[in-house]
N, C-alpha and C positions, 0 to 999 in steps of 0.2 A: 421376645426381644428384651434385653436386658440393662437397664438406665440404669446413669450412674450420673452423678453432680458433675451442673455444666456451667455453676458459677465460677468455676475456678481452674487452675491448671489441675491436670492428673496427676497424681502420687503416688506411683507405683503400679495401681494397677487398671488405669482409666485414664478417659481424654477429658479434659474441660474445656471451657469457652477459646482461652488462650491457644490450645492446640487446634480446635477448630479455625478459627482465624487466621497461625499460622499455615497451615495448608494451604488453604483457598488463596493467599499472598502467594506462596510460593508457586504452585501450580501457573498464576496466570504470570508471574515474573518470568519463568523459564519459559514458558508460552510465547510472551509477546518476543522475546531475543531469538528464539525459534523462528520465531515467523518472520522477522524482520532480518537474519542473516539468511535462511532457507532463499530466500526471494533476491538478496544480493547476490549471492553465490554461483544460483542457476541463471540467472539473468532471465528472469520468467515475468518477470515485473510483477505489478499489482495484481491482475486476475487471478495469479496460479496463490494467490491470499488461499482461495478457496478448497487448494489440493491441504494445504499445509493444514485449516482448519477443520477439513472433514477429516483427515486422518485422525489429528489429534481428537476429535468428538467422537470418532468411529471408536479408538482405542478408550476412552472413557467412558464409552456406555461396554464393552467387552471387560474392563475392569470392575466397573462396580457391579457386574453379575458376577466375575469369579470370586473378588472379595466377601461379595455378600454373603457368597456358599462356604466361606472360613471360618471355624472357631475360633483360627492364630490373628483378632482383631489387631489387638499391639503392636506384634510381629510385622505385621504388612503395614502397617500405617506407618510403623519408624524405618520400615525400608526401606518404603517407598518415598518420604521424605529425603531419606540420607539419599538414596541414587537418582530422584531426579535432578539435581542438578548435574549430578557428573556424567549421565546419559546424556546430558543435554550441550557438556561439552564434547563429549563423542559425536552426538549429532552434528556441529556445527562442525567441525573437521570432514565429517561425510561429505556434508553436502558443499564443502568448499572443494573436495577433491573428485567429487562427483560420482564416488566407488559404487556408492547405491542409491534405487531410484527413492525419490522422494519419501511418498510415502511410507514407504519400508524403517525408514530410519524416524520419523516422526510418529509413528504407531505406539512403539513398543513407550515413547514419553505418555502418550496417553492413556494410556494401558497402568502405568503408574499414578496415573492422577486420577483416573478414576476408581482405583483400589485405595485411594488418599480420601478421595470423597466419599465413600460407603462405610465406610468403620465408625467413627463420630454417630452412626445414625442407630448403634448400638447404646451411645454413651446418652442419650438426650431425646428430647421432644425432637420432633420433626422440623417442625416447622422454625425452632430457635436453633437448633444445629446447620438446615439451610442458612437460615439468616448468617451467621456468624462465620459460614464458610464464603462467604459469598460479601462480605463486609469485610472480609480475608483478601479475598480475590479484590475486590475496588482498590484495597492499600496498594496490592502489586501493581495494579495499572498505574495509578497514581506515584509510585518510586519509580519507574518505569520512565514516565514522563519527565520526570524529575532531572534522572540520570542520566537519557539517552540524548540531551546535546552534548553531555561532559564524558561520557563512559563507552569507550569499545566492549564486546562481545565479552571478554575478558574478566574485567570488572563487575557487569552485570553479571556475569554468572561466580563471582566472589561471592557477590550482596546476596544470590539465591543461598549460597553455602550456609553463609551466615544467617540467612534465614531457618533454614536447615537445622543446624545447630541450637536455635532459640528452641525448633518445633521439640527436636529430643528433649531437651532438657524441661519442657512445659508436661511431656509428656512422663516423667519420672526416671527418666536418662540423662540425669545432671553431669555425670563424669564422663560418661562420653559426647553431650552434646558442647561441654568445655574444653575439650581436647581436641575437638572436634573446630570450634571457633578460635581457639588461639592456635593452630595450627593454620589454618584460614587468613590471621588478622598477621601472622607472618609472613606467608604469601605476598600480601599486599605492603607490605614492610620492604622485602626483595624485591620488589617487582615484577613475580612470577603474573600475573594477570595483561602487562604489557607485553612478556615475552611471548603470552599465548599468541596475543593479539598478533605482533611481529610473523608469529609463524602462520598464522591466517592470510596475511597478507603479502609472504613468501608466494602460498600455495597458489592461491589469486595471481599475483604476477611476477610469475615462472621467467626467469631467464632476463628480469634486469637486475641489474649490478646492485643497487641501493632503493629500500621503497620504503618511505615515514609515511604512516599512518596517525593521521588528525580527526578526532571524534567531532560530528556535527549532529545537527536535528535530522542527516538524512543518513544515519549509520555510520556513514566514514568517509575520511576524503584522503584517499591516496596518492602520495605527490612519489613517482618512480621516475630512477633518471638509467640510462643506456645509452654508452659511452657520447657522452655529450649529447642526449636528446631527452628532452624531459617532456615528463605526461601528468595530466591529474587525471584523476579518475574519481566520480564525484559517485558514490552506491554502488560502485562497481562497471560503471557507463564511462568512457573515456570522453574527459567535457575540451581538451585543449591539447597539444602537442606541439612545442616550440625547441630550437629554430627550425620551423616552416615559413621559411621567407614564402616561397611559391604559394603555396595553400593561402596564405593570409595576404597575397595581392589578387590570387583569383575570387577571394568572398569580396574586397572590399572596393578595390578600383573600379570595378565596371558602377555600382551604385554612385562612390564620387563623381565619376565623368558626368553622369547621368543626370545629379541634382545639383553639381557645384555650390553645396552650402554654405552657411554661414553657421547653423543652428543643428548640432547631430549627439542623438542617443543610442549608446550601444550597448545590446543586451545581449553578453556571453561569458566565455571563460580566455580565450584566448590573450596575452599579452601582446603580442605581433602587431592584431588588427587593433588593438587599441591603440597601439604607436604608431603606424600607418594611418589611423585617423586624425591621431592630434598632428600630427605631420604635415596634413592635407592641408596648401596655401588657401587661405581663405578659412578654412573653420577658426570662428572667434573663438566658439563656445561648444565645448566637447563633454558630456555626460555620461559615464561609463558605470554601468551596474553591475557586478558577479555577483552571481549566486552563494556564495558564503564565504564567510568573514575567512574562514582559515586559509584560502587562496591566497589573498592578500601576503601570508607568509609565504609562500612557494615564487612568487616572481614578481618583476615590477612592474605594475600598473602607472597608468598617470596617475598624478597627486590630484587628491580628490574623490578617488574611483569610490562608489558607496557599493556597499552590501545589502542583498534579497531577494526577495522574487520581483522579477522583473516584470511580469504581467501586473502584478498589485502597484510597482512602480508607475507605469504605463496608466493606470488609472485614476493614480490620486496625483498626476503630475499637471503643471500650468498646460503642457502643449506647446503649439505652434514651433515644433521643430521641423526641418529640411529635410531631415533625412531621420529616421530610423531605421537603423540597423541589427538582426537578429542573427544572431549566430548560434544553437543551440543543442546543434548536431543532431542526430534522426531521432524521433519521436517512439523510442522505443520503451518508453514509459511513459506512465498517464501525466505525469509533473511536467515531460519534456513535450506533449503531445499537446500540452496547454498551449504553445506556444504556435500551433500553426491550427488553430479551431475558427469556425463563425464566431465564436464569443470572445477571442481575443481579437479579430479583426475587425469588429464592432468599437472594441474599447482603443484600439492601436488608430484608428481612422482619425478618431478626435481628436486623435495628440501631435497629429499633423497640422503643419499652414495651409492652407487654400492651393498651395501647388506643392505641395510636398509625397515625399513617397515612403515604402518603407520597401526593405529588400528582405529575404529569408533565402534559406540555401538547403538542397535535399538530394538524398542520393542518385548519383548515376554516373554511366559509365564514361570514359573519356568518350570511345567511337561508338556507342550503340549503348540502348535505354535497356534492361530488362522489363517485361509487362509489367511485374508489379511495381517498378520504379515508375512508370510510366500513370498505373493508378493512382501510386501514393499522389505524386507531383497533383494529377487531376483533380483529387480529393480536397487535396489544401486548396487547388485552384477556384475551385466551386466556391471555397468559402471565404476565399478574398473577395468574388466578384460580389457576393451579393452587398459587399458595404464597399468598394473602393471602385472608382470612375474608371480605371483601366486595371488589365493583370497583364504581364508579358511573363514567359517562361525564357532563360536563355543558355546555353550551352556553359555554362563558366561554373567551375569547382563543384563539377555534378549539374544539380541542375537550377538556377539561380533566379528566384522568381522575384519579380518587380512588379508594386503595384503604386499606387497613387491618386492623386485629387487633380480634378482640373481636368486639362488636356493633355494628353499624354507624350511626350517628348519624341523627339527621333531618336531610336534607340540602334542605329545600323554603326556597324564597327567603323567606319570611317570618320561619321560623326563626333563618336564617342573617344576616337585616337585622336583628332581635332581636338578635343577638351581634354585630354593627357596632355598635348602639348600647348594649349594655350594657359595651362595651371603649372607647367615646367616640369610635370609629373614625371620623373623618371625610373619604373619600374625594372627589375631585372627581368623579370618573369611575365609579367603584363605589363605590356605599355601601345605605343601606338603604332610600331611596327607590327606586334600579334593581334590585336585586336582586328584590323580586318578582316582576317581569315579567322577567327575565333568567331566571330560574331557574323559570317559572312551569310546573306540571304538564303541559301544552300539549307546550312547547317539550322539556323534561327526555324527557316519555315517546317522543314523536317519535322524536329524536335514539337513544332506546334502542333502538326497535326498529328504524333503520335500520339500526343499528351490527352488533346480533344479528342478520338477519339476512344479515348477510354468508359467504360460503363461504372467506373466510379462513381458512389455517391458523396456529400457534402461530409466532411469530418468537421465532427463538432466534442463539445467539450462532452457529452451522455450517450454522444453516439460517434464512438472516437474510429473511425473507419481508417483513419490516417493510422494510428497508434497497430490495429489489426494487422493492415497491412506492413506495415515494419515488420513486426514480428513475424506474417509470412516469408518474406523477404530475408531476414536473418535466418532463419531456419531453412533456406533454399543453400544461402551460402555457406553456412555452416555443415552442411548436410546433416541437419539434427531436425528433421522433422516436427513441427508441431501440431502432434498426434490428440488428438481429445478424443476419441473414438471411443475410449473407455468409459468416458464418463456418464453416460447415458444409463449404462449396463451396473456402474458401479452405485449410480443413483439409486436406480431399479431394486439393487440388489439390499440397499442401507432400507429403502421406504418396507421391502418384504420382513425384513427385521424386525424395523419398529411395528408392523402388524404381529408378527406373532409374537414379540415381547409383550407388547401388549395383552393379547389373547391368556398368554399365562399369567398377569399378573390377576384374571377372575374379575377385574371389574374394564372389560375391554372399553365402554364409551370413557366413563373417566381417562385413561390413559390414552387414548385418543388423542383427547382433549388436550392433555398436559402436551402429546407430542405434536398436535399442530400451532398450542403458541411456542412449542419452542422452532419448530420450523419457519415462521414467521419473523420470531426474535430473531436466528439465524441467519435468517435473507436479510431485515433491515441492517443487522451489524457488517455483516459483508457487503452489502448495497454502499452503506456508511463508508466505509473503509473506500470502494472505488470514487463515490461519485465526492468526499470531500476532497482527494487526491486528484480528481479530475477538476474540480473550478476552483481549488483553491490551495492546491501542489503540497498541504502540510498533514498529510496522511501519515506519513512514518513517525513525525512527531507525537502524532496521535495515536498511534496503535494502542498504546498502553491507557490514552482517556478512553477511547471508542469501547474494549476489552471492560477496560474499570467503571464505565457508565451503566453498560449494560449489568455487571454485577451490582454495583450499586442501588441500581433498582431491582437486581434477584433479593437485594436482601431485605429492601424495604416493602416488596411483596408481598414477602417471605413471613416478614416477622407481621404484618397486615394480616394474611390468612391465619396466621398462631392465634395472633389478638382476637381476632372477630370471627371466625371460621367461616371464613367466604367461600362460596361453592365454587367448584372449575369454570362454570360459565361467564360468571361473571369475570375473571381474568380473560378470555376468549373478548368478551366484548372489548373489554382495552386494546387487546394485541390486534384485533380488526380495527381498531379507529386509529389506531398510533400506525399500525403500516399505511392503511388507507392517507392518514393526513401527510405522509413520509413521499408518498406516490407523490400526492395534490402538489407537494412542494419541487419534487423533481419537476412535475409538470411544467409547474410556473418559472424555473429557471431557462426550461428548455423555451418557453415565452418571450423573456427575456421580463419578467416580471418582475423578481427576484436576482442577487446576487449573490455571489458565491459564499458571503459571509453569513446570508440570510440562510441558506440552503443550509450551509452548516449547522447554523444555532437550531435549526429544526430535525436536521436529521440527528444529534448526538440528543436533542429531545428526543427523537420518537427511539433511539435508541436505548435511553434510562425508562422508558414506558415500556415499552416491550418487554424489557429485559422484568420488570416490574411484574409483568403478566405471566411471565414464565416463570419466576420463583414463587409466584401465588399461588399458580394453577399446579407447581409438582408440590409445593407445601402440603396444597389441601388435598391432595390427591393421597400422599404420602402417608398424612392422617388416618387415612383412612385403612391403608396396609400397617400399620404402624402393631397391629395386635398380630401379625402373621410373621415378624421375623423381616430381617434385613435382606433377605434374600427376594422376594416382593417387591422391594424396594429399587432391591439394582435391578429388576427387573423395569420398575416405571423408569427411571435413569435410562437404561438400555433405550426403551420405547421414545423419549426424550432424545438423546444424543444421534438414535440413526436419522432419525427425521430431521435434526439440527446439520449432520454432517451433510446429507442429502441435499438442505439447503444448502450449506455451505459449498457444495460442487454445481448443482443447478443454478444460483443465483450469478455468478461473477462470472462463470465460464459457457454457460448455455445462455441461458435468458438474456443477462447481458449484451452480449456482442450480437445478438440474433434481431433484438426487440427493443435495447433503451433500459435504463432503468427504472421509470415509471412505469411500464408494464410488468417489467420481473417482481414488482411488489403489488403490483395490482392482481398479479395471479397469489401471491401468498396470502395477501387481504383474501382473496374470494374461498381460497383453502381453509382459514381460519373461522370463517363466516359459515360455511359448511358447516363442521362440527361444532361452531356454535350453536346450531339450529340443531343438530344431531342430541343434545345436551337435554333437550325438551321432550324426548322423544319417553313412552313409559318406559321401565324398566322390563329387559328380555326382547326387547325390538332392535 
């Protein structure tokens, strides 16, 4: 293996610190905008995190074996530099257009970054070329975060360019990595980065007349309009469609009738029903929350309307209102799926008066439920009953559930056309001539006993059975199958890898080792990724901390193992106590012990500790190949990444939705703990 000075940039014919660092930025910068439109795009939501992330770990332990077998170091490190980004706007075009499956198109990125990561491992010590790759990588998380409430897809993958370009040039390619960036810094001058964007958002939605694209903390918020009918679409999810006069008296009337307020909070996207509420004689006092500020441009809200998440709203508010109203649309994502769990109907209970109610609304058919609409409904239902004194299900705008404190009202269409007309309500589309037949005992009890009779379980915020079934549900009506069949076989197939990479790199326990903390790191960042998305909806904001945390502690590891030559076992013990404490913390949320903000601060801990253990354990491990050639090397990488990808499909897509997230890290903790015991064992055992 051949060293060369890692104090400083390369100069013709070598890397230094600067070019290690630029990498590891750029890598996890194109990474995270990958992952974050990949999942817009398909509308896969949060889970399929885990397809996007095993590919790219799968193609990074397959790169840094073939880099490692090259003599053209240079050559592939400034390649691979200059073309990930622009692979990576290829990518984003694929998978808006949907021409190839996932994986396919996110591989051949990782396959580049980790021929990005292995060369450096020529130029330097091991354990300071980790470090510095990896304090690379934190920076991209960290711009990442920075960027992604102000920058579309577009942009972000400018800054990668521009990243790009600093790397050539650090690397002893001054004239082309400046032609390279003022080419670049022209681009953004034209506004070529918003036209990408534009055409991303063409592809997306096909066939309206006009669509502006608004960057937010959740990717993008598309306001399209068709010949006089406008939509937002908040990640890709259509959150509102106006003028739907109809639509917006079937969510809202039946609740009015029901609670005739004075006091009502409304958590959605629509204009319509916010105007239909401030409308409603008798409301003094009307408090309306959308989910991001940028709506506010797209239509008119009442004056006052405030911006956020509307469950954190709901928790930090005085209460005692009449009525709460949630309009949120299907829970086909973990952030929307927040909205109808046991732990928001816990926090939604308090913020009622002593007879107050709140209403939510969910799929189904005008004349007849589908089973798994009939689930979903059951699932949310389970988990209103156990905090709210009544739940009624009722036929209106799909399927309309009502819960409340107290005694429970008379809810029969007669009644309720009664109270349309004793408030002068006069609906075009619901009022108190359809309400009896809308609401007729018929129709009401039917619909109950389909609902009850479902074998549905509770949907909660860690065990989102509500969120599941949506997504079986969409994939019925879509005819797009959601197949996981694969993944077992493709697990299977990553863990048999990192055994024989292991096996060739001659010291099979150490590599082991290194690849079950990184399988453990792997599970808690993916764990991270769903379960702060799940209690506390700001997961997409996070991608690029969650990502940068974890490298963060690769590098402080990293340069820990350089300084003191710590053995793999001892990073093994951290990566079992930091998953294990990561479990304990889910546990206590699932308790109701813990809150969503607590769960967080611990999980993005146990994910800079983890991540800590895994740059430790391939450091020292690294050391120790370090006199046989970089080829060794990408072989520990290899051994490292399949078990990482492997987590990264087992953790969010099996374990998950089967077991909870406390237990998906309580089986990585017991894996970890294994081979740290393994570590003990003499040498030839």
């Amino acid at each position: 293996m051949s060293t060369g000075k890692t104090g400083g940039s390369g100069r013709g014919g070598g890397l230094g610190s600067s070019s290690f660092f630029l990498g590891g930025m750029l890598s996890v910068l194109v990474q995270a905008v990958v992952l974050r439109e990949s999942l817009f795009a398909r509308h896969q939501a949060e889970l399929a995190s885990g397809v996007v992330l095993a590919s790219w770990i799968a193609g990074s332990g397959l790169g840094a074996v073939i880099g490692g077998r090259s003599r053209h170091r240079l050559l592939l490190w400034r390649a691979g530099v200059l073309l990930m980004p622009l692979l990576g706007a290829a990518q984003v075009l694929s998978a808006r257009t949907g021409w190839l499956p996932l994986p396919l198109t996110v591989l051949p990125l990782g396959l580049l970054a980790g021929m990005v990561f292995i060369q450096p491992f020529a130029f330097g010590d091991p354990g300071r070329v980790y470090a510095m790759e990896a304090l690379g990588a934190a920076a991209g998380g960290g711009l990442f975060v920075l960027l992604a409430p102000w920058t579309l897809s577009g942009g972000m993958l400018a800054f990668s360019i521009l990243a790009a370009a600093l790397a050539l040039v650090s690397s002893g390619r001054k004239s082309a990595g400046l032609v390279l960036g003022g080419l670049t810094l022209l681009s953004l001058a034209l506004g070529v980065p918003g036209g990408f964007d534009r055409l991303l958002a063409n592809i997306s939605f096909e066939g309206y007349e006009s669509v502006e694209v608004l960057p937010s903390p959740y990717g993008e918020v598309a306001v399209a309009e068709r010949s006089g009918q406008h939509a937002v679409f908040r990640g890709g999810i259509l959150e509102s469609t106006w003028p739907a006069r109809e639509w917006a008296e079937a969510v809202v009337a039946v609740p009015l009738a029901a609670s005739m307020p004075e006091r009502v909070l409304y958590i959605g996207s629509s204009p319509e029903e916010c105007g239909l509420l401030e409308e409603w004689p008798g409301v003094e006092d009307l408090s309306c929350v959308v989910p991001d500020g940028t709506l506010l441009e797209t239509a008119a809200y009442p004056t006052g309307t405030e911006t956020g998440d509307g469950r954190r709203y709901v928790d930090g508010c005085a209460g005692g209102f009449d009525l709460v109203a949630v309009s949120t649309g299907q829970p086909l994502t973990l952030l929307a799926n927040r909205f109808y769990t046991e732990e928001f109907m816990e926090t939604a209970v308090a913020a009622l008066n002593d007879s107050g109610m709140m209403s939510l609304r969910l799929p189904g058919g005008a004349n007849r439920l589908h089973p798994l609409e009939a689930d979903l409904a059951r699932s949310v239902q389970l988990a209103a009953a156990k905090h709210f004194d009544w739940v009624r299900v009722l036929p209106m705008a799909g399927v309309s559930m009502l819960m409340g404190r107290g005694t429970e009202p008379d809810l029969s269409g007669e009644v309720l056309a009664s109270s349309l007309d004793s408030a002068g309500y006069r609906g075009l589309f619901v009022n108190s001539g359809t309400l009896p037949f809308d609401l007729s005992p018929m129709r009401v009890s039917a619909l109950s006993e389909l609902i009850s009779a479902s074998p549905a379980e509770m949907n909660r915020d860690l065990h989102p059975e509500g969120f599941l079934l949506a997504h079986r549900l969409w994939s019925e009506r879509t005819g797009g199958p959601l197949e996981n069949s694969w993944i077992a076989p493709a697990a299977a197939g990553l863990l048999l890898i990192m055994a024989a990479a292991a096996v060739f790199t001659r010291d099979f326990r150490s590599a082991m080792g290194v690849a079950s903390a990184g399988f453990s790191g792997l599970s808690v960042e993916a764990i991270s990724l769903v379960a702060v998305q799940a209690s506390t909806g700001y997961s997409w904001v996070l991608v690029g901390a969650i990502t940068g945390l974890f490298m963060t502690g690769a590098a402080a590891g990293a340069l820990t193992s350089w300084k003191f030559r710590l053995p793999v076992r001892h990073w093994l013990l951290i990566s079992t106590l930091s998953a294990s404490a990561c479990a304990c913390s889910l546990a206590a949320y699932d308790g109701s012990i813990i809150d969503g903000r607590v769960l967080s601060i611990i999980m993005l801990s146990g994910t800079f500790l983890c991540g800590s253990a895994s740059g430790g354990a391939f450091s020292s491990a690294a050391a120790g190949l370090a006199g046989h050639g970089t080829f060794r090397i990408g072989l520990l990488g290899l051994a490292d990444y399949g078990s990482g990808a492997a987590a990264a499909l087992l953790m969010p897509l099996v374990l998950f939705p089967l077991a909870g997230a406390a237990i998906s890290l309580i089986a990585a903790a017991g894996w970890t703990l294994a081979w740290y015991g393994m570590q003990f064992l003499p040498r030839g055992k």
